[in-house]
C-alpha positions in Angstrom: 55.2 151.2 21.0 57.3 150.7 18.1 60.4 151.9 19.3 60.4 149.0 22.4 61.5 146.7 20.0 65.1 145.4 21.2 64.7 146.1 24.7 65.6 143.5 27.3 65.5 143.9 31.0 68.0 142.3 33.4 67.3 142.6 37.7 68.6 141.7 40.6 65.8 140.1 43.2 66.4 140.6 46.9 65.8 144.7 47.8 65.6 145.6 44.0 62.7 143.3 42.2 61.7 141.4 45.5 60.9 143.7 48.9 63.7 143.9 51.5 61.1 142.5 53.9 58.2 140.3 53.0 60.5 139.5 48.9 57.0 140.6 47.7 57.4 141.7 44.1 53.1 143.0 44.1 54.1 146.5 43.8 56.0 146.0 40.9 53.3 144.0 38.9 51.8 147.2 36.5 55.5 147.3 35.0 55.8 143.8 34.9 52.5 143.4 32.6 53.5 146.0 30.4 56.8 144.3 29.4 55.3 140.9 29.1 52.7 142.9 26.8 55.1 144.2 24.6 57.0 141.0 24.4 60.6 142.3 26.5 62.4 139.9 28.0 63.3 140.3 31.5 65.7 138.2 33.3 66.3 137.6 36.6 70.1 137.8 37.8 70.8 136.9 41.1 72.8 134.9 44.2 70.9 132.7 43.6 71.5 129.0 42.7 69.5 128.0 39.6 67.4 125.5 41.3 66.2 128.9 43.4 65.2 130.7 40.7 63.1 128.1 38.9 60.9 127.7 41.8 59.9 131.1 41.8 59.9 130.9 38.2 57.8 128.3 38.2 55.2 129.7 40.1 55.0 133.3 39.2 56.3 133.1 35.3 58.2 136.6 35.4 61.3 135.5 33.7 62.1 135.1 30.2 65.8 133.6 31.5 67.7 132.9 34.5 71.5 134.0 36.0 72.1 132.4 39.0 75.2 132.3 41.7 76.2 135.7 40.6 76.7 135.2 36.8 78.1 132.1 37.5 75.3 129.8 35.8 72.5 130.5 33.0 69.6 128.9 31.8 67.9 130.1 28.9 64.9 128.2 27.9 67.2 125.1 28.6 70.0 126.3 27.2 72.5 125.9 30.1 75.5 127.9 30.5 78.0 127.7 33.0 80.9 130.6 32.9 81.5 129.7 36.4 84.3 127.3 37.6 83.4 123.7 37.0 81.9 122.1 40.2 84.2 119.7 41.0 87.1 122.3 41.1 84.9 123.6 44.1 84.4 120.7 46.0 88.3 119.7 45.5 89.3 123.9 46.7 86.5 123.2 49.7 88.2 119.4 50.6 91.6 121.2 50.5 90.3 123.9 52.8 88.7 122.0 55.1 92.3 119.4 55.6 94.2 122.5 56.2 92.6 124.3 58.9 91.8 124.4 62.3 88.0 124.4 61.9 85.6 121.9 60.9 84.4 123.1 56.9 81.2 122.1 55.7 79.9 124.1 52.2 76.0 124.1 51.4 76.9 121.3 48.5 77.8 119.2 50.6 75.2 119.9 53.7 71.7 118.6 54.4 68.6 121.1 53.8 68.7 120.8 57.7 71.7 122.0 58.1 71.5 124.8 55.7 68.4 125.6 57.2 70.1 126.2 60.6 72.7 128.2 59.5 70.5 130.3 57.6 67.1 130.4 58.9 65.4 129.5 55.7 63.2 126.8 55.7 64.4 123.7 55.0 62.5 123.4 51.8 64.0 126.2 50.4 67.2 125.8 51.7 67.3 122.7 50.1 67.4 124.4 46.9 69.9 127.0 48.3 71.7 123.4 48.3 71.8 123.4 44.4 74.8 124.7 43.7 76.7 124.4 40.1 79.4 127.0 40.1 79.8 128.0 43.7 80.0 127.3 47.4 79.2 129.3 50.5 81.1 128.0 54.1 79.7 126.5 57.1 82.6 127.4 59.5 83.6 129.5 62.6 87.2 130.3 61.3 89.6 132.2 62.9 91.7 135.2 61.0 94.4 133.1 60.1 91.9 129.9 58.9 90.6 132.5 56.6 94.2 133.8 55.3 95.0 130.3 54.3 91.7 129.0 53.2 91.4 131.8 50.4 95.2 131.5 49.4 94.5 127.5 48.8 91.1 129.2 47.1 93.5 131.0 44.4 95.5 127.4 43.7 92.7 126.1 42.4 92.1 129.4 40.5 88.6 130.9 42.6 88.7 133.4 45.3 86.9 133.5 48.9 84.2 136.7 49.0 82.8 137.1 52.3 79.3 138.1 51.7 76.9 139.3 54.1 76.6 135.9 56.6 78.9 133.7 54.6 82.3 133.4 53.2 81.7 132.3 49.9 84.4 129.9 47.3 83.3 131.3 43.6 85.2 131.9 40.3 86.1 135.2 38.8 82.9 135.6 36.9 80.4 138.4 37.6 77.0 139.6 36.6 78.2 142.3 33.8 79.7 139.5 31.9 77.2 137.0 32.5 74.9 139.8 31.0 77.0 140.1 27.4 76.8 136.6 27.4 72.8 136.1 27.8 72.5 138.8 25.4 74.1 136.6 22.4 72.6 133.3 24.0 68.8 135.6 23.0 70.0 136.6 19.8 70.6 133.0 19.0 67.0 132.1 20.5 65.3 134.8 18.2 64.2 136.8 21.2 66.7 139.9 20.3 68.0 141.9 17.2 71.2 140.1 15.5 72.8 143.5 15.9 73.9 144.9 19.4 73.5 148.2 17.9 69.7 147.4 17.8 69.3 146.4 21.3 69.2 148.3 24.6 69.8 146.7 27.5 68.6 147.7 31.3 69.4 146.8 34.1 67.8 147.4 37.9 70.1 146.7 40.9 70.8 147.6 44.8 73.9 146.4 46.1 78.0 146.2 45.4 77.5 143.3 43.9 75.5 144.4 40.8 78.0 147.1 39.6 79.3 145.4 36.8 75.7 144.5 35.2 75.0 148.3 35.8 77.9 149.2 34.5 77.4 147.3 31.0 74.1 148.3 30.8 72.5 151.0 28.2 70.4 152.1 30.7 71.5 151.7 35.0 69.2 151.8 37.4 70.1 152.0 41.1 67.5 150.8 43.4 67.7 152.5 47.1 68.2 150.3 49.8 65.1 150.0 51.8 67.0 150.4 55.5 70.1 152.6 55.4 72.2 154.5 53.2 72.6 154.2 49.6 75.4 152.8 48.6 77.9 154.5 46.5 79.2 152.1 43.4 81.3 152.0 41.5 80.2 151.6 37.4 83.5 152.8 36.2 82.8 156.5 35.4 78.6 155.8 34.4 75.8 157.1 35.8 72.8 155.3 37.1 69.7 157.4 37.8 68.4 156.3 41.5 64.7 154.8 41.7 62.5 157.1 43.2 61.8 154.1 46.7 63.2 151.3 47.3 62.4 147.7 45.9 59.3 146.9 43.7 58.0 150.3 44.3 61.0 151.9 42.6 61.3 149.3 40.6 58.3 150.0 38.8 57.8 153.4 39.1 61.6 153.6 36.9 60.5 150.9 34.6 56.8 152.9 33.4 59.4 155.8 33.3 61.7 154.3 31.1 59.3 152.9 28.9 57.2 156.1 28.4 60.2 157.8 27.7 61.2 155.3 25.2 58.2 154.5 23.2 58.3 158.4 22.1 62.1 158.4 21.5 63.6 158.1 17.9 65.9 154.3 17.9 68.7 156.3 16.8 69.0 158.4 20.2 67.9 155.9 22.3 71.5 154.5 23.6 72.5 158.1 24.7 71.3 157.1 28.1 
């Protein structure tokens, strides 16, 4: 196994680690074992807020670091990172928003875990934590076209854009999961968990959706996990190619990984970046 030295592992949770479904992540466990046996990091990179992610954390001990809000926050074995916009530029762009339309604006910073929790549909103990929020803010509102217009051009005076996501419209900064990726990568190097040389590492990374192009796309090795109802989506990793998971979620997930792996731990370190 010689030759998995200098691998690290970076996933997305919802549909690619964590079933579509039930977010079980059993089916996935054999994979899981095998990195934590040969000591390669996995991190979990995600929508979610950091307070999220710990409690899984805390309760299943997958992850050897955590990017939360879509790149937008990282913790490290404490070592907290923010390449997201600072919090209070949020609340002042939400304030602004919510003075100039027609609407009444709450954001989930701002909102009790009941509210979130009947907006959503989580419970409230976890929407409290879906409260948490560092680097970004998703709406409470039922705006019209034009509220929208004008809410996301008073988003780009304070320097963050408005992303409608799949329930919410969403105020965040320009920061993504690809770059968040480069920077966890020297924040491990530091830590002693990775070669000093990028040449001596090889990154993968596992993800499902739109939103996880740009940490495929900076990854040694992509991996596109099928969507569990529907199509699979065409993205765009500007001109790579990720091989496609055999099933969707933790079933892909670690069918690709043992794949990987095997395929790895027999491959020369000199060849193994022409993936």
């Amino acid at each position: 196994m010689q030759h998995l030295t200098g691998l690290v592992v970076f996933t997305d949770l919802d549909g690619t680690l964590l079933d579509h479904d039930d977010y079980s992540w059993e089916a996935a466990r054999p994979a899981l074992t095998r990195l934590r046996k040969n000591d390669i990091p996995l991190l979990a990179i995600s929508s979610k807020t950091l307070a999220e992610l710990r409690a899984i954390n805390s309760q299943h001990h997958l992850f050897a670091g955590l990017i939360g809000e879509n790149g937008g926050v990282i913790d490290i074995n404490g070592d907290i990172r923010q390449p997201g916009p600072p919090t209070a530029t949020i609340d002042a762009a939400r304030t602004a928003i919510a003075k100039a339309i027609s609407v009444p604006v709450a954001g989930f910073r701002t909102s009790t875990a009941a509210e979130i929790a009947t907006a959503t549909g989580l419970p409230p103990n976890v929407a409290a934590l879906a409260g948490q929020r560092n680097c970004s803010d998703p709406l409470i509102w039922a705006p019209t076209a034009k509220d929208i217009a004008l809410a996301g051009n008073i988003a780009r005076e304070y320097g963050l854009k408005l992303v409608k996501g799949g329930r919410f419209y969403t105020l965040c900064g320009e920061t993504d999961k690809g770059a968040a990726m480069q920077t966890a990568l020297k924040m491990l190097q530091k830590a002693g968990k990775l070669p000093t040389g990028r040449a001596d590492i090889t990154t993968i990374a596992l993800g499902d959706s739109p939103n996880d192009a740009g940490m495929l796309a900076h990854a040694d090795i992509a991996v596109q996990i099928p969507v569990k109802h529907g199509a699979v989506p065409t993205l765009d990793l500007g001109g790579k190619t990720a091989r496609i998971a055999p099933a969707p979620g933790p079933d892909g997930w670690n069918s690709t990984i043992n794949s990987i792996l095997d395929n790895l731990s027999q491959t020369p370190t000199s060849i193994t970046k022409a993936r």
